[in-house]
N, C-alpha and C positions, 0 to 999 in steps of 0.2 A: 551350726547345728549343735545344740544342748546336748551334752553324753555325760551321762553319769560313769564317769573315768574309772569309779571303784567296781563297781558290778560290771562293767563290760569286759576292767579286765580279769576277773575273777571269775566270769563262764568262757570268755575266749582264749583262756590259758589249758582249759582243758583242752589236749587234742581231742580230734573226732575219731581217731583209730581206738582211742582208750573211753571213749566217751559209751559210758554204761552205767547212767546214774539211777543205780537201783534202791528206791527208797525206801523198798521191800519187795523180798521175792514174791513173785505172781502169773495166774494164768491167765492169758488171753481170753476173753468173750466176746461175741458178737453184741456193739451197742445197743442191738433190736433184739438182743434175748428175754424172755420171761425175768433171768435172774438180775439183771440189770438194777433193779430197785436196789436190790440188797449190795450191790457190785462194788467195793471198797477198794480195787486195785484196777489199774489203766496202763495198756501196753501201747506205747506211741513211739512209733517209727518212720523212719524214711528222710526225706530232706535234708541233707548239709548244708544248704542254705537257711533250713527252718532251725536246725538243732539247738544252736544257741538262744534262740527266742525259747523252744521248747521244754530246754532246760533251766531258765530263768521261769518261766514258766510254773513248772514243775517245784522249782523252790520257796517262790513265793504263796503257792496253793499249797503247802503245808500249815504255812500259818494259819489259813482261810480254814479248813479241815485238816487235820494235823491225822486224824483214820484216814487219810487216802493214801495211798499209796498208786505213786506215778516209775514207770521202768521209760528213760528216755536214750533213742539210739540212731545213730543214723544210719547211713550208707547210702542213700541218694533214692528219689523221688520213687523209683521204677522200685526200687527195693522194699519202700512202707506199701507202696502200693498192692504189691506182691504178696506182700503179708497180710493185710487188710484181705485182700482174695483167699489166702488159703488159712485164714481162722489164728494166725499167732499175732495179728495189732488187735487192738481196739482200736486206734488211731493214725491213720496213714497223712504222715505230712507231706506236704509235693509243693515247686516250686513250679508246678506246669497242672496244666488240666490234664484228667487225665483222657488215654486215648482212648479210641472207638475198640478196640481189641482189646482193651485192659476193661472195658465196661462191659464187652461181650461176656469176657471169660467171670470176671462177676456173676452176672446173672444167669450163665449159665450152670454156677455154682448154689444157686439160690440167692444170691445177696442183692439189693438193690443200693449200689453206691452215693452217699449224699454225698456233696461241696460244701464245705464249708470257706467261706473268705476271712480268714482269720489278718492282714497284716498285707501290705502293699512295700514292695522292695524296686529298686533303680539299679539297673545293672550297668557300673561304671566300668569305660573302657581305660586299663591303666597301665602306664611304662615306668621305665626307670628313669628318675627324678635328671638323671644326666644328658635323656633325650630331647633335645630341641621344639618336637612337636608339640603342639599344644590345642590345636583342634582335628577334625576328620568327618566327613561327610557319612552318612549310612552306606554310601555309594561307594567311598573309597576301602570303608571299613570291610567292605565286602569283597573285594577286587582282594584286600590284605588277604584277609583268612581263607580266600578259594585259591590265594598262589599265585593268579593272574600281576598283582604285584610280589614286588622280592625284595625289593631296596628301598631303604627309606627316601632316599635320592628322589624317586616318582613321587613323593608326596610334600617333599617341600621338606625333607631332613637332612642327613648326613648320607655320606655314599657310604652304605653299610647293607650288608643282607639280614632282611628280618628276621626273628626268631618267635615262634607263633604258640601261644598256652592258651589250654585250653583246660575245660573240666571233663573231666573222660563221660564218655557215650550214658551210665546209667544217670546220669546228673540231669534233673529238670532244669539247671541254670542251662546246660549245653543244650539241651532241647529249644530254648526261647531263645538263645542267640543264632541256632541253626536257620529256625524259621523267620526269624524278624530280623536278622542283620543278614547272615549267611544269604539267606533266600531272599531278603529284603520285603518279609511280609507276602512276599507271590507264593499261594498254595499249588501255582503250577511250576515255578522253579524249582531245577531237581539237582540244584549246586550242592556241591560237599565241603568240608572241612580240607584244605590241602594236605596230603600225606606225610607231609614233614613234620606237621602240630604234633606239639608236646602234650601229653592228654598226663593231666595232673588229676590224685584221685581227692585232692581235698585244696580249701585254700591257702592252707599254710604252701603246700605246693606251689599254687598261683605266686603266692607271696616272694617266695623264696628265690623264683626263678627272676619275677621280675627286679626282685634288688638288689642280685648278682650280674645279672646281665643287662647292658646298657642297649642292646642292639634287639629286646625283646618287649613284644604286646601282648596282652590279656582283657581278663576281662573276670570281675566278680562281684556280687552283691555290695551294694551301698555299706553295707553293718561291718562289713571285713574289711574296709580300705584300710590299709597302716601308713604311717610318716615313711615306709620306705619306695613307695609306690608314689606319681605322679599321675592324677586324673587329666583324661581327654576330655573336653568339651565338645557334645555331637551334635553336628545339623541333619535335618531328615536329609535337603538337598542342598548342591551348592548356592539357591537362593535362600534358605531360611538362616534363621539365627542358629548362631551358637553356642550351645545351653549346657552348664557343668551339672552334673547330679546332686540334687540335694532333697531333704525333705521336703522343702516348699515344691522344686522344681518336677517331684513325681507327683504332689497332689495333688496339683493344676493342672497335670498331664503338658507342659512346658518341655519337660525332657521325655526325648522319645523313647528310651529303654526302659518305662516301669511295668511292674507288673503284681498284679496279685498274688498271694501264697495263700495254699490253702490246706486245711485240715478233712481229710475225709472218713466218713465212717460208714458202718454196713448195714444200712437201713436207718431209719430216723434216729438220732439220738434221745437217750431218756434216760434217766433214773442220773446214776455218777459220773458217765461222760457228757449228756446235754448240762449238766450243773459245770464242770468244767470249763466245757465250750462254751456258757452264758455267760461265767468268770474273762474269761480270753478275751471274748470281744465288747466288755464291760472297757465300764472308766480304770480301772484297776491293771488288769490283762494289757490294756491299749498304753495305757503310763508306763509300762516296758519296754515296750513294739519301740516305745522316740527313746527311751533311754541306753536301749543298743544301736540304735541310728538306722531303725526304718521307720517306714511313715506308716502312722496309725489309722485304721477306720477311721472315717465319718461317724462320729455320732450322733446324727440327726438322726 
């Protein structure tokens, strides 16, 4: 995978607790207002997974328009979303769709919520580089994180008791491993996260724990992996292949954990945010998307 080493590590050094890249002070407006035309500043929030695109983003669209002014911020999916609902984004970033209650309370606010699919991420399963294991079923990976296993022993490691990270509850990344690993995809299974899970609010977190502790598994966006982490290889079952994450491997839908991220706004986009959003998922926008190590739109 091609990564431009200077710029990924020049947005991924900023923390996301500190990360408030205000390129000028401004106030939030609804994308679908009247004033929109004239709309010269953009409030984008939400996603810890999206921030760093967001922010690359945001730097590079000065060049493009150097009058814009972009305020980028995270705090996790549920949080832009939040905001987008009660008038302080103009741009809710989320690493999950959003839900039927987040859509409700929308409209019942007046807004009608667009999708936008701005960028496709692989959610790599990952341990410390000292652990022996090197692939894991969807199936096992599930039995892991609901507790039913404990010891790596059951899976073909070390007799050791696991130690289990996670992205704490507002995070869209914990949302898609809840439903498609945790639950294995079943919208009738009502399995949980085991009570022991370390719920980390960001990935330096993730990071942190996995490469101090040998006895410990995770799980975070393709863009964030570091040299101190070791990636699993997943099969959907114990018949299929076993497929490591990579750009190729979520293109092709090869690896089973990819997923979309998306940009939402509060009725159609127009005026300084649909110019934005046209830039993002342009040739331009998408040439950042592979230079932090996610996988870009199609541009057919």
């Amino acid at each position: 995978m091609a990564v431009d080493k200077s710029l990924r590590i020049r947005v991924i050094g900023l923390s996301w607790l500190a990360i408030l890249i205000v390129l000028s002070a401004c106030s939030a407006h609804s994308a679908s207002s009247d004033s929109a035309d004239s709309q010269r500043a953009i409030q984008n929030k939400g996603s810890d997974t999206l921030v760093n695109l967001a922010l690359a983003w945001a730097e590079a669209y000065q060049v493009v328009d150097p009058n814009m002014t972009i305020a980028v911020s995270g705090g996790g999916s549920g949080t832009g979303i939040t905001s987008l609902i009660n008038g302080t984004a103009d741009i809710a970033n989320a690493s999950r769709q959003m839900k039927d209650e987040e859509i409700a309370a929308a409209r019942a606010g007046g807004i009608e919520p667009v999708e936008i699919p701005v960028a496709i991420d692989a959610i790599a399963i990952i341990v410390n580089p000292q652990n022996p294991i090197s692939q894991l079923t969807i199936d096992q990976l599930a039995d892991i994180f609901t507790g039913r296993v404990t010891n790596w022993q059951e899976v073909g490691g070390n007799d050791e008791l696991i130690v289990l990270v996670s992205r704490e509850t507002n995070s869209g990344t914990h949302v898609y491993f809840l439903e498609e690993v945790v639950r294995k995809g079943d919208p009738e299974n009502t399995d949980i996260f085991a009570s022991q899970t370390l719920l980390m609010p960001s990935s330096v977190g993730i990071t942190s724990e996995i490469g101090r502790n040998p006895r410990a598994i995770g799980y975070d966006g393709l863009g964030y992996i570091t040299p101190e982490e070791k990636v699993i290889a997943v099969a959907k079952n114990e018949h299929s292949p076993y497929v490591l994450p990579s750009v190729s491997t979520a293109a092709d839908d090869s690896y089973s954990l990819s997923r979309h991220l998306y940009m939402y706004t509060a009725g159609r986009p127009v005026g300084a945010v649909a110019s934005y959003l046209d830039w993002i998922r342009g040739p331009d926008g998408q040439a950042i998307v592979t230079q932090l190590g996610f996988v870009p739109l199609s541009q057919e």
